[in-house]
N, C-alpha and C positions, 0 to 999 in steps of 0.2 A: 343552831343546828340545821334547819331548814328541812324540807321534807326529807324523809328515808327513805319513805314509798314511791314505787314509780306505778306503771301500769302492769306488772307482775313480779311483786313483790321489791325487795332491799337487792339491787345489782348495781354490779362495780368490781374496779379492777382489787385484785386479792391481796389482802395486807396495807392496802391501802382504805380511807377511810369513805364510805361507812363496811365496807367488805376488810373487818377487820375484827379479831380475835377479843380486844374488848366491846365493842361494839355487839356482835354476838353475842356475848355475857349479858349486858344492859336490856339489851331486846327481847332474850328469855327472861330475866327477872320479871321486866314489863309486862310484859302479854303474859307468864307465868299469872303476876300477880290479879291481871285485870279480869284472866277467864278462870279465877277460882272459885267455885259455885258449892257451897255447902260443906261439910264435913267428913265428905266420900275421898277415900285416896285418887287423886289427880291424878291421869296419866296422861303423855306424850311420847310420839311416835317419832321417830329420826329416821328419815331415806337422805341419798346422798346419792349426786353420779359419780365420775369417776375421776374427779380432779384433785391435782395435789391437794391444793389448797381446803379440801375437804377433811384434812388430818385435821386439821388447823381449826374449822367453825365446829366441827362435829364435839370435840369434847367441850368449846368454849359453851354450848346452846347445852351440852348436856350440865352442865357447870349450875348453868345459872339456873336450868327447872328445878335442878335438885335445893340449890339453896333456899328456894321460895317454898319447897315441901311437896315439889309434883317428881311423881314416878317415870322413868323414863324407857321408855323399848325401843334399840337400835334396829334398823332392816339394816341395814349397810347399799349398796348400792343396788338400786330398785328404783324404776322409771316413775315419775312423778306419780299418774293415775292411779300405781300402785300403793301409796302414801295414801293417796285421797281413798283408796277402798280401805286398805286397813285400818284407818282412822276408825270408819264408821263400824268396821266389825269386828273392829277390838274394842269398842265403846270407849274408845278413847276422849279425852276431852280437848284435844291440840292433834294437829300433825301438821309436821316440819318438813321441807324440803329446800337441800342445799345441793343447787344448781344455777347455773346461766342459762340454761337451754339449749340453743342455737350457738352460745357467743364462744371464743375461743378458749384455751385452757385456763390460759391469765386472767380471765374474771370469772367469779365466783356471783351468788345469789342466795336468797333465803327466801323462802315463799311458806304462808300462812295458811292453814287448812282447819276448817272448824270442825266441832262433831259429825256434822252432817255432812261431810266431807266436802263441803265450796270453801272457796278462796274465802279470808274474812274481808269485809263488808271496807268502807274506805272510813266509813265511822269509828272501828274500830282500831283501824292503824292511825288513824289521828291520835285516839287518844294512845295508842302507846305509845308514839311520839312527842306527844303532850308528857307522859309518865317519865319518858327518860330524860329530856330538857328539867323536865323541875329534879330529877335526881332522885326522886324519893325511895327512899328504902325502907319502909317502915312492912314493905312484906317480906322480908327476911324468915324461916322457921327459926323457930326452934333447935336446938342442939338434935334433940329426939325426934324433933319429926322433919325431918329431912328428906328429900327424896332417896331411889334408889335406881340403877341403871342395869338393864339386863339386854340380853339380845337376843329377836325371834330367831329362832334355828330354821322354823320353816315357812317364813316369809314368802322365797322363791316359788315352790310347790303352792303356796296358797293363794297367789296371785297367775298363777302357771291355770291352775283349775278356772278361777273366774274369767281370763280370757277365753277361753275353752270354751266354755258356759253361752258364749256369747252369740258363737256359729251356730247355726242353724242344726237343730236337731236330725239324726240319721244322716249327715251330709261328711264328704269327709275330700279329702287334696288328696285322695292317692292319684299317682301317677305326675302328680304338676310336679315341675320344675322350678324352685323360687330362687334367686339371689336374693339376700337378704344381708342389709346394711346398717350395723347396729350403733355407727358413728363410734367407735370405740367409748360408746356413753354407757348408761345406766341398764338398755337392755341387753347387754353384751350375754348374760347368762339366762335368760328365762324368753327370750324372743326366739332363738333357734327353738328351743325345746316346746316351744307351742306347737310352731310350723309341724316340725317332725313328729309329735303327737297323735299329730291331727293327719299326718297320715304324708305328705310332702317330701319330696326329696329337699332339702335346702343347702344352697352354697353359699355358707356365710361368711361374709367381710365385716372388717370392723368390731375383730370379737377378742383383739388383743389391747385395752387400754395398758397402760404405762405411766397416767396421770398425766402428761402432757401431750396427747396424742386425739384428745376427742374434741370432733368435728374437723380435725387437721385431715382437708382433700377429701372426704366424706360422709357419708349422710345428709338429709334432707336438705341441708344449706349447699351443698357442693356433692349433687347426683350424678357426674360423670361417672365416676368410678363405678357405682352400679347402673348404670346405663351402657357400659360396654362390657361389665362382667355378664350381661345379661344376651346381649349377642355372641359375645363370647363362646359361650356355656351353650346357648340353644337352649336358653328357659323360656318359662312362662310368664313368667313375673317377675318385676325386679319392684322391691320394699327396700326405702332408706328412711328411718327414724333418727330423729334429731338425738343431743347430747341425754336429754331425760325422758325420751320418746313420745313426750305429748304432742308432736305432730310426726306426720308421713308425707313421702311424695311416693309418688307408684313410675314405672315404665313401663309400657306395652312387652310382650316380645321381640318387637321393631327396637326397641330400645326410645323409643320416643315416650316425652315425659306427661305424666298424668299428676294434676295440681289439686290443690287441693277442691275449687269450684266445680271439676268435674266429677270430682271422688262428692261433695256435696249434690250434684246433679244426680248422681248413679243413683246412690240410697234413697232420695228423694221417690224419683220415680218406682223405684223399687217396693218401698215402703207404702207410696201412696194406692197402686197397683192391687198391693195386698191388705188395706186397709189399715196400716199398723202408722201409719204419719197422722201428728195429731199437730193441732193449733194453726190448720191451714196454709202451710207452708213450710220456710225454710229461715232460717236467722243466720244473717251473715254479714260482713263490713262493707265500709266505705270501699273498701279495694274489690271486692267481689267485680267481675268481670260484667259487663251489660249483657252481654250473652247469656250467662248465667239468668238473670233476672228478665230477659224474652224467654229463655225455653220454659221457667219456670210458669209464665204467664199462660200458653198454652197448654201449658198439664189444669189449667184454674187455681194454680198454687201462688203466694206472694213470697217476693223477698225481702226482706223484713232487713234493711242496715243498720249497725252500731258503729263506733269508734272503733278501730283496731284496738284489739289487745282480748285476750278467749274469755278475761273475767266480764265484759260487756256484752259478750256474745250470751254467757250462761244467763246473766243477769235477765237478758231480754229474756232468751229462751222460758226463762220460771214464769218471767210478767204474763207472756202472750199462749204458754202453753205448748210450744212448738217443741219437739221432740230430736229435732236433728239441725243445727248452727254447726258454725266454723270460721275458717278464715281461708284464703285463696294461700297462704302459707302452707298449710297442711295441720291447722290445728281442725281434726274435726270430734265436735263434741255431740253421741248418739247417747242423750239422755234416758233411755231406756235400759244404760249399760252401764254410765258411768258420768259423773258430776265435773268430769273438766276433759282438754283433751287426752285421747286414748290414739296411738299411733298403731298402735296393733289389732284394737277391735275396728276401727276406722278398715286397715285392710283385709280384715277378717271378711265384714261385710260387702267388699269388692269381690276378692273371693267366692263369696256364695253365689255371687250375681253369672261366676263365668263356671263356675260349677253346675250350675242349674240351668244354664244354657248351651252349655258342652260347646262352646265357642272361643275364639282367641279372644286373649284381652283387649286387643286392639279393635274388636268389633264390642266392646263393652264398654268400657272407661272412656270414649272418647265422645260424649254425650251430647256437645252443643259443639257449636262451629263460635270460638272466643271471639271481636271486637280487637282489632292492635291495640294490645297494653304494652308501656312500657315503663319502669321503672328503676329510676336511678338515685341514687345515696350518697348526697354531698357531706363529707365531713366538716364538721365545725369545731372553732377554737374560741368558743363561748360567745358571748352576746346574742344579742336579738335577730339575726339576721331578717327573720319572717314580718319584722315591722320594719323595715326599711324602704322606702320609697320606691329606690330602683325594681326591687323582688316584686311590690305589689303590682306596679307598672307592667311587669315581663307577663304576671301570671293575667293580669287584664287582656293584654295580647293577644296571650296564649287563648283564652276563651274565647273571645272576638273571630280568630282565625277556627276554631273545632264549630264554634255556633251549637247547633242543638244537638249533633249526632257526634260528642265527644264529649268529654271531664276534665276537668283538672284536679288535683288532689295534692298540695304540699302542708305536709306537717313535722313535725320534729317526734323523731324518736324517744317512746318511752324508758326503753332501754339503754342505748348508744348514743353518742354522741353524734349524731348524724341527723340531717335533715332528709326525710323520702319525698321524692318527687313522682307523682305518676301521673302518663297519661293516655287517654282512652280514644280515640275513636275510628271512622271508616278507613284513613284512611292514613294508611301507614305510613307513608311517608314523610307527610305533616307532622302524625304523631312525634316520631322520632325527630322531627327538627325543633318542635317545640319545646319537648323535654327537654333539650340539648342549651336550649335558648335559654329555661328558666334553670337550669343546674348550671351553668356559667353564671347569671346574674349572683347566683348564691355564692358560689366561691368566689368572685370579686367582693363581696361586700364584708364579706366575712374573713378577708384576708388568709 
């Protein structure tokens, strides 16, 4: 079988294997059977964004909790973070989420959330991996003790209050202007309803899914659309949340785009300002921009790198204590709020920053002067590419020619079948030939 787990979670294309309806079945029994702890009725939690193929896993994973004897509570489509609070405040013993995130409608995902609402551990997906290669079914219930499946009525409203919760007390968006971009994913119905709450005009796009329509031309992966709905309109703010909204990218008023290293820089300083940043810095990847990690240097904060992918980011964050990680993607995770990325509290707390400053966003969010990054995504049709002679050679090169005042960074996607290439330094011209030099070496080699 090989592994299932990537770097978040079981993803792949839909009805194809392992994003497939028996495969679903096998994987709840598994993890059903392997996190059942004592005598207490078992429950599980089910969110889902908004893709076809979500008819399809949704009853197979409610299938298999029940036959092992755990209880099951549907949200229906509710942004990942959302899963991960409700887990913990329904003292659930599981929460499930079936999404891709970012990826198109045609591939689907399953991602693992334990009581304490973090991703499970890789220990633990080994062995359900381990569990469903040997087949074993000996956790089968009983006729009578079966699970049972119900569904929260008010999910929405209860997930609606915790972001809420988030913003700063006595503080409120009357009078801004938001476009807000729900990628026709998972916050289609409880992201507008924040905004407006909370006191904001909002002009939302992205709030009609159709099951084959999310991240199709917008949201976080593809922010044109609200970067011109946004000059457009004459707002304040343009917000685009990915398929399951655990990341953001923001736009000024200008319509110019604010990443997620800047939206990391804001809160940083914000936080540290007000004494509320803890573990002496900030926790973020390989890809974090070098910019990023000098501004942080002169506030006397570190930036602390992981591997891409937000469960390494959390991971760190618990080791070192640090209270605010992410990714330059826009996953940012504000531990003080929530246990994975949050696309909403992430701009909640921009927000407050130009609230409290009574200033354009563009005199807020634009925190450090970035290093040319640039990065590009060669696809691949299997094999090694990244051990191939010619690639090591190019990326030699490439570092020869950057010397100390640039990066290289090629690794292969956790998710997609694509290799990323990035690179960093003064002087952009280089930058950009270099890149160009080593994503050709790639696609030659790899036919």
């Amino acid at each position: 079988m090989g592994r299932l787990f990537g770097t978040d979670g079981i993803r792949g294309t839909a009805n194809q294997e392992p994003i497939t309806a028996e495969t679903a079945l096998a994987v709840a029994k598994a993890t059903g059977a392997l996190l059942r702890r004592g005598d207490h009725r078992h429950l599980v939690v089910i969110g889902k964004d908004t893709r076809l193929s979500g008819y399809m896993l949704e009853p197979a994973l409610t299938a298999g909790f029940i036959a092992v004897g755990m209880d099951v509570v549907l949200l229906g489509p509710l942004p990942t973070p959302a899963v991960a609070m409700l887990t913990r405040s329904l003292r659930a013993d599981l929460g499930v989420v079936i999404s891709a995130s970012h990826n198109p409608y045609q591939d689907n995902g399953i991602k693992l959330f334990g009581p304490d609402g973090f991703k499970l551990s890789d220990e633990i997906e080994r062995a359900i991996e381990a569990r469903i290669e040997s087949g074993t079914t000996d956790a089968h219930a009983a006729s009578g003790e079966l699970g049972s499946a119900q569904r929260l009525d008010d999910a929405v409203g209860r997930y609606i209050e915790f972001v809420k919760y988030s913003f700063p007390r006595g503080r409120r968006l009357d009078g801004l202007k938001i476009v807000l971009d729900c990628a026709n994913g998972a916050a289609y119905r409880v992201a507008p309803k924040v905004l407006y709450e909370l006191g904001a005009d909002v002009i939302p796009i992205g709030v009609t899914p159709d099951g084959h329509n999310i991240n199709l031309d917008c949201g976080a992966t593809q922010p044109k659309t609200m970067q011109q709905a946004v000059v457009a309109h004459g707002a304040d703010l343009g917000i685009a949340l990915d398929g399951d909204a655990d990341r953001v990218v923001l736009a000024d008023e200008q319509g110019r785009l604010v990443d997620g290293d800047q939206v990391l820089a804001l809160v940083a300083r914000s936080w540290h300002r007000d004494g509320q940043l803890r573990g002496g810095g900030v926790v973020g990847t390989v890809m974090s921009n070098m910019g990023l990690d000098l501004f942080l240097r002169d506030l006397g904060l570190e930036l602390v790198r992981t591997p891409v992918g937000d469960r390494y980011v959390v991971e760190r964050m618990r080791e070192t204590g640090c209270n605010v990680g992410g990714e330059q993607s826009g996953h940012i995770v504000l531990s003080d709020h929530a246990t994975t990325g949050d696309g909403l509290i992430a701009a909640l707390q921009v927000l407050a920053v130009i609230v409290e400053r009574g200033v354009p966003a563009s005199e807020v969010a634009h925190v450090f002067e970035p290093l040319p990054q640039v990065l590009k995504s060669v696809r691949i049709n299997g094999g090694q590419p990244l051990e191939q002679a010619e690639v090591r050679e190019a990326i030699t090169r490439a570092e020869q020619a950057l010397g100390a005042d640039g990066r290289v960074l090629v690794r292969k996607s956790g998710t997609e079948p694509v290799i990323r290439v990035m690179v960093e330094g003064r002087d952009a011209g280089l930058v950009g030939h270099v890149v160009d030099s080593i994503a050709e070496t790639i696609a030659q080699v790899s036919g």
